[in-house]
C-alpha positions in Angstrom: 3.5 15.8 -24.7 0.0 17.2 -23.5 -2.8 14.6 -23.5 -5.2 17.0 -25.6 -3.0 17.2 -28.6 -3.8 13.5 -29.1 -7.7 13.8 -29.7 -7.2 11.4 -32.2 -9.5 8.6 -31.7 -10.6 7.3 -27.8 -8.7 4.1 -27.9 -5.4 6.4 -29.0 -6.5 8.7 -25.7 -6.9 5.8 -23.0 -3.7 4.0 -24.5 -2.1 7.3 -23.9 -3.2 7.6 -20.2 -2.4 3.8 -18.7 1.4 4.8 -20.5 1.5 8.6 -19.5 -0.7 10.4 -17.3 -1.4 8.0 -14.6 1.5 8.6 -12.0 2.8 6.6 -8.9 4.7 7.4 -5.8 6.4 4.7 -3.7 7.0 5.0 -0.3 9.0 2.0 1.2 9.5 1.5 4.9 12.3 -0.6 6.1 13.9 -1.3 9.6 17.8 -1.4 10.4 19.1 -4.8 12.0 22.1 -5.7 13.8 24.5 -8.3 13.0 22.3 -11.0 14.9 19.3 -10.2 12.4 17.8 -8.2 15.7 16.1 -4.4 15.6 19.3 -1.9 15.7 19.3 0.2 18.8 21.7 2.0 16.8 20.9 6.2 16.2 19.4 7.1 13.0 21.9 7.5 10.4 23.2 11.2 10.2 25.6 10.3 7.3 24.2 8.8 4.4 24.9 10.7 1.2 23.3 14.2 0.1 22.3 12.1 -2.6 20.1 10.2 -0.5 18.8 12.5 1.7 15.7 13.8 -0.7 14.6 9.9 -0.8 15.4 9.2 3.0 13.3 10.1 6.1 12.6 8.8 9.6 10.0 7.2 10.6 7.9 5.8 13.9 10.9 3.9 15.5 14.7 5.3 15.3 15.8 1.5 13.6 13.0 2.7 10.6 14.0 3.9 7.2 11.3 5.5 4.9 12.0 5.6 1.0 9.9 8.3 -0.5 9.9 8.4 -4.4 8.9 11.3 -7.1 5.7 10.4 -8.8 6.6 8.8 -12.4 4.0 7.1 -14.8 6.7 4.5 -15.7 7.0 1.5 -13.4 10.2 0.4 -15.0 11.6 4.0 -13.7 10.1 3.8 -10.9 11.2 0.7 -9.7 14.4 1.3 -11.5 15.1 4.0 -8.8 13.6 2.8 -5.7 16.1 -0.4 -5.8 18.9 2.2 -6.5 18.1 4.3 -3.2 17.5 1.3 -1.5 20.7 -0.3 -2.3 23.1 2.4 -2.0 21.2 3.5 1.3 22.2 -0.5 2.7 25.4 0.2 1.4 26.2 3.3 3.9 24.9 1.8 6.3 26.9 1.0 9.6 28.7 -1.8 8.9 27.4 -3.9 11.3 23.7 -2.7 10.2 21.6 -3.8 7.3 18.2 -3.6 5.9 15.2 -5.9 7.2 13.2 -7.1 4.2 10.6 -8.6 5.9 7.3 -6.2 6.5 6.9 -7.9 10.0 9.3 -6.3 12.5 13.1 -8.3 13.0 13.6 -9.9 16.9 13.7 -7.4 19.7 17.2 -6.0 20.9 15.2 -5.1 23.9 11.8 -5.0 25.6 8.8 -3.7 23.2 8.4 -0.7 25.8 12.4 0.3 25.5 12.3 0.4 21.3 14.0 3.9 20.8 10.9 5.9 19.3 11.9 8.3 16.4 12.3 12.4 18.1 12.1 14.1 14.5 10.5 15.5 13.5 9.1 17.3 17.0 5.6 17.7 16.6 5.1 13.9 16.1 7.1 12.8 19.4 4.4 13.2 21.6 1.7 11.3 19.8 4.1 8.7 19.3 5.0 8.6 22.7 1.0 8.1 23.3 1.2 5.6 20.5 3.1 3.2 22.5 1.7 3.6 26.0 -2.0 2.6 23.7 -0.2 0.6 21.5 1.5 -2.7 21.6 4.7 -1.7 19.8 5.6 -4.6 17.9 2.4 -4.0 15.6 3.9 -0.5 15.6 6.9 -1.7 13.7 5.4 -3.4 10.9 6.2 -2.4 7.6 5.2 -1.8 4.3 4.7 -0.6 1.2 2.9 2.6 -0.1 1.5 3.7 -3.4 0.3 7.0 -3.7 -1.5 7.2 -7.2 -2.9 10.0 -9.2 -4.0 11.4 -12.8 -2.6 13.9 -14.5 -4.5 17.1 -14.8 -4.7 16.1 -18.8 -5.7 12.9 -18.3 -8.0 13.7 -15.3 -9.9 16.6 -17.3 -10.4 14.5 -19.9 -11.9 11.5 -17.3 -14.4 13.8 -15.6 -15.6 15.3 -19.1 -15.7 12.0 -20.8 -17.5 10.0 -18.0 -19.6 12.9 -16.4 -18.1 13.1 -13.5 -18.7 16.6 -11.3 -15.0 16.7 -10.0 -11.8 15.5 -9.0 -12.8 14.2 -6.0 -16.0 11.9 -6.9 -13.5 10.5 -10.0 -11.1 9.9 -6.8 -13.9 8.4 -4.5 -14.9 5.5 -6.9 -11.6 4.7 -7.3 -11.2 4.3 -3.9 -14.4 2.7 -3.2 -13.0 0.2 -5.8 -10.0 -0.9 -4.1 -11.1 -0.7 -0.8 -13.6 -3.3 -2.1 -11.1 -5.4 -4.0 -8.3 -4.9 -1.4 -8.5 -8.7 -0.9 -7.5 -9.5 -4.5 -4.3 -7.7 -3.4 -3.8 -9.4 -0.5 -4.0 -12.5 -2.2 -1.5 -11.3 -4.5 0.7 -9.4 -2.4 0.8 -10.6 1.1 3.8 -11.5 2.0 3.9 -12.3 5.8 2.9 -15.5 6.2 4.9 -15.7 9.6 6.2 -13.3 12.7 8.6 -13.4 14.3 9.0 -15.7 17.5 8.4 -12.7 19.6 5.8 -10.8 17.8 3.0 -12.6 19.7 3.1 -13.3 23.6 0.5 -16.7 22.2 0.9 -17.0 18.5 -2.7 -17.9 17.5 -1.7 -19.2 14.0 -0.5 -22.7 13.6 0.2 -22.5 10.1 2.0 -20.0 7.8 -1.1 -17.6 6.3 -0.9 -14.6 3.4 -0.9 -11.9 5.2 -0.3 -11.0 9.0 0.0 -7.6 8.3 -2.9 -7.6 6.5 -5.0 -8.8 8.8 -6.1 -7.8 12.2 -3.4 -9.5 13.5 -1.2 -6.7 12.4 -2.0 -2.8 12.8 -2.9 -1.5 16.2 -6.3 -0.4 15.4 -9.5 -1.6 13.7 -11.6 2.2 12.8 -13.2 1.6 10.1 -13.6 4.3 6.9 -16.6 5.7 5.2 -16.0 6.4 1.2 -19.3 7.0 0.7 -18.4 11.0 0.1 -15.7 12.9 1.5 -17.5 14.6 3.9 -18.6 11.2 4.8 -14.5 10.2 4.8 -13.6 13.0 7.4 -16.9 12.6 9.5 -16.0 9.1 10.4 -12.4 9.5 11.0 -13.5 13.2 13.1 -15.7 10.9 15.0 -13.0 8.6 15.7 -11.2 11.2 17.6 -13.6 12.1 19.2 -14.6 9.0 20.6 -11.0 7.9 21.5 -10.9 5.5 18.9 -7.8 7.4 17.5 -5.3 9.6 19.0 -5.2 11.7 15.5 -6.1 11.0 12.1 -2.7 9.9 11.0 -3.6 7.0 12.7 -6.3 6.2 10.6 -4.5 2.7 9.1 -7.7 1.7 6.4 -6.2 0.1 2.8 -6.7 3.5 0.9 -6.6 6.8 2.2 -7.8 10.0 0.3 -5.2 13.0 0.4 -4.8 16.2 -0.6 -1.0 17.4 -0.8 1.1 16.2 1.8 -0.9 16.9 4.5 -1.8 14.5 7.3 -5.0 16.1 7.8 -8.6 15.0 6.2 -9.7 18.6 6.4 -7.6 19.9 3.7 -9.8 18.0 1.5 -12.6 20.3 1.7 -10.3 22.9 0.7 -8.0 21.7 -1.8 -9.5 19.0 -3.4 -8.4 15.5 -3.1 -4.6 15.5 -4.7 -4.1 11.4 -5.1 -4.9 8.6 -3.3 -2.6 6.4 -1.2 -2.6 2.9 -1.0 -1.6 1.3 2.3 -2.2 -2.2 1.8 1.0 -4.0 0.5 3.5 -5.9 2.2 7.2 -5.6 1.7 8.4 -8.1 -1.2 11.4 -9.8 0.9 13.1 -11.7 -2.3 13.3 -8.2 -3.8 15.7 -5.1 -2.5 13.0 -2.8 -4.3 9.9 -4.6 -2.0 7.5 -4.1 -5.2 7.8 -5.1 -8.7 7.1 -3.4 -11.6 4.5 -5.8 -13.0 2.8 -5.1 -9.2 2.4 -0.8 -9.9 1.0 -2.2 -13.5 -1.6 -4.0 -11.8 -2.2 -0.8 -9.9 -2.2 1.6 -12.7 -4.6 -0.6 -15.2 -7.0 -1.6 -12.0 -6.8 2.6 -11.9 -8.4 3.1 -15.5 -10.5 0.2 -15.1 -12.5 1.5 -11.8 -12.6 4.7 -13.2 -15.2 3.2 -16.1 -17.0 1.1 -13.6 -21.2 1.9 -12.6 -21.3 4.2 -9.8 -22.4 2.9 -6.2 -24.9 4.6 -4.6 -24.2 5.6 -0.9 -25.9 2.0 0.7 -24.0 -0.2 -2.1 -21.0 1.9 -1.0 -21.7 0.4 2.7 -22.7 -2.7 2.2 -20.1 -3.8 -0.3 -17.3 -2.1 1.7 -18.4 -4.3 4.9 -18.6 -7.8 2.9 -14.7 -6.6 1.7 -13.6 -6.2 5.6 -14.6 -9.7 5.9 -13.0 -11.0 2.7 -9.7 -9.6 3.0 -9.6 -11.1 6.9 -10.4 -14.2 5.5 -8.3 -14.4 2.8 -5.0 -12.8 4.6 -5.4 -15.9 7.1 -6.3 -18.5 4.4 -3.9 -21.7 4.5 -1.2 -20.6 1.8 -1.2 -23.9 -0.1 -5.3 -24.1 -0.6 -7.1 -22.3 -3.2 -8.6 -18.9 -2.5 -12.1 -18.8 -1.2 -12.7 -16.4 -3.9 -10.7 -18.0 -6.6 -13.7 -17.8 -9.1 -14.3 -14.2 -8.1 -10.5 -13.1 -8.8 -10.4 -14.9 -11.8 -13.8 -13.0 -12.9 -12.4 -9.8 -12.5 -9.3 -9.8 -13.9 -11.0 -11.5 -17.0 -13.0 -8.1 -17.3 -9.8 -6.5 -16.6 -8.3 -8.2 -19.7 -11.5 -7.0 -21.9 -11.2 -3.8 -21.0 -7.8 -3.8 -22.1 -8.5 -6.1 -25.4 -11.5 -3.9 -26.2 -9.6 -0.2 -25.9 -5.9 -1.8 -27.2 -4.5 -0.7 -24.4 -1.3 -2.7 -25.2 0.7 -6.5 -24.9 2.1 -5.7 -21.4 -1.0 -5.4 -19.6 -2.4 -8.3 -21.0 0.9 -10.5 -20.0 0.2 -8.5 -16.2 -3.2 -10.3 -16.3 -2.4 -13.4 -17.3 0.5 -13.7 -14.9 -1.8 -13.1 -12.0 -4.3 -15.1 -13.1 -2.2 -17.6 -13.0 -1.3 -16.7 -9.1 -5.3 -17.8 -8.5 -4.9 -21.1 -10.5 -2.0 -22.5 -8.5 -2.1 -21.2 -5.6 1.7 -22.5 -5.4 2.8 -20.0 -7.2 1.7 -16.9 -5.3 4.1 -14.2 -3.6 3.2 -15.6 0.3 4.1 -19.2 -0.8 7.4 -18.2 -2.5 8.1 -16.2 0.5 7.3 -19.3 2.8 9.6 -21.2 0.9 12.4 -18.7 0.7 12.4 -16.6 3.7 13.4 -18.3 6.7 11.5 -18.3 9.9 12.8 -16.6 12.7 
């Protein structure tokens, strides 16, 4: 049904594009481990079903499975299918070989310098290669989950007209600048490593379980920071990056949200085609799940969507300044002590109360107030959060 049919009323409009028009693609990465819960040395697996294949790809290391899902609006669908693949994918496995859960990488078969690097597709196997002589390859191999977001082109005309936006792309950058800036909110809600493995550090520098290794610097390679200030601010900085060594290429530009157009590696499509959706790189496999995300987690995602979109526009040194201050708060909370209260308990709680009025005040429905009020209560008891269940059910290793 198209979105301008239902000019109704606004509240009838908004209702119909948190249900409808904003739509979510999952990308799940998961390792293969052997019997003894180590990285498989195995081959990639050339005979999982034709089924699979359109959900299935390779990634950086040969043991690493990538799950790639169609873009649906409904999270019930879409997490209805991504523990389908998952499951059946585990099941044709070698039967010495399953899934890793865990977003940190499994124990080593073999030096970090001998992990077989993926050779498909071609193009990528030498900057891999360079990856790993730059790299150390056990913060290579951790994993997570993606979620590539977007409007539909309904919903998305009506935003710009509504709100007086000029295009696409500046309704897409202050989304983006949004979660970028809250990024630690989701941390605190979704980290889920708060341990490595045994040989994941040469000195482990944490002598306590944390959030999120992942999340913080202790887990990708590299610490370039973006600038959402425009997008030709966005592919300056990561150009300059290059440039100045700091990346090999822009794929390896690991920030929380990165802007895309298509599905196209490079920045500079952007300034052709327009920014397409937005990917969001900051979540940590669910290990107490086969799915690694829930669907009350891409409901979050979609009403914190419509919310940001209605939110007072930064200018260019708000843009900076806030974005720095969130660098520091998502460090600080991904290495907080699990069973302590956030640092910025009061500041979660704030926002997801103005989260709830927006949804009170433009009847956007029951389930997204339950949403609220379920992670509210995550910031309440600290206990009850997705890194201290994980703690308590995931064991060490």
């Amino acid at each position: 049904m198209k979105l301008m049919v239902l000019k109704v009323n606004y509240r009838t409009i908004l209702n119909e594009i948190i249900n409808k028009h904003i739509e979510i693609g999952i990308e799940v990465e998961k390792h293969r481990v052997n019997q003894k819960q180590s990285l498989s040395l195995k081959p990639f697996p050339e005979d999982l079903s034709a089924s699979l294949s359109p959900y299935v790809k390779r990634e950086f290391c040969t043991a690493q499975l990538e799950f790639t899902m169609p873009y649906c609006a409904d999270s019930d669908q879409n997490v209805d299918l991504i523990r389908t693949i998952i499951r059946r994918a585990d099941q044709q496995l070698n039967p010495e070989e399953h899934l890793w859960p865990y977003s940190c990488p499994p124990k080593l078969s073999c030096q970090p310098d001998e992990v077989p690097i993926s050779q498909y597709p071609k193009e990528s196997t030498e900057y891999r290669r360079q990856s790993c002589q730059r790299y150390d390859v056990r913060r290579l191999l951790n994993n997570g989950v993606h979620i590539n977001l977007s409007f539909s082109k309904e919903a998305m005309t009506y935003l710009i007209k509504q709100l007086n936006f000029k295009d696409t792309d500046e309704l897409y950058l202050q989304i983006a600048q949004h979660f970028m800036y809250n990024r630690w909110l989701l941390t605190y809600l979704f980290g889920a490593t708060p341990f490595a493995g045994r040989d994941y550090f040469d000195n482990n520098p944490l002598d306590r379980p944390v959030r999120s290794i992942r999340s913080s610097s202790l887990g990708f390679a590299n610490d370039v920071r973006g600038d959402y200030r425009s997008v030709q601010h966005y592919i300056g900085a990561i150009d300059r990056a290059v440039e100045h060594g700091e990346l090999l290429q822009p794929r390896e530009y690991y920030e929380s949200v990165r802007l895309k157009s298509g599905n196209s590696k490079d920045p500079h499509r952007i300034l052709e085609h327009g920014i397409t959706h937005l990917e969001l790189r900051t979540f940590d496999l669910n290990p107490l799940i086969i799915s690694a995300v829930t669907e009350d987690q891409l409901r979050l995602i979609q009403i914190m969507t419509l919310y940001f979109v209605y939110q007072p526009r930064w200018s260019g040194t708000e843009v900076m300044k806030n974005l720095a201050a969130a660098t520091k708060m998502n460090e600080q909370v991904a290495l907080e002590t699990l069973d302590q209260q956030c640092s910025y308990t009061t500041r979660g709680l704030a926002l997801l109360t103005d989260i709830l009025s927006f949804i009170n005040e433009h009847q956007l429905g029951k389930v997204y107030v339950e949403v609220i009020n379920k992670f509210s209560e995550c910031f309440k008891k600290p206990t009850t959060s997705l890194a201290y269940r994980v703690y308590e059910n995931f064991a060490a290793y």
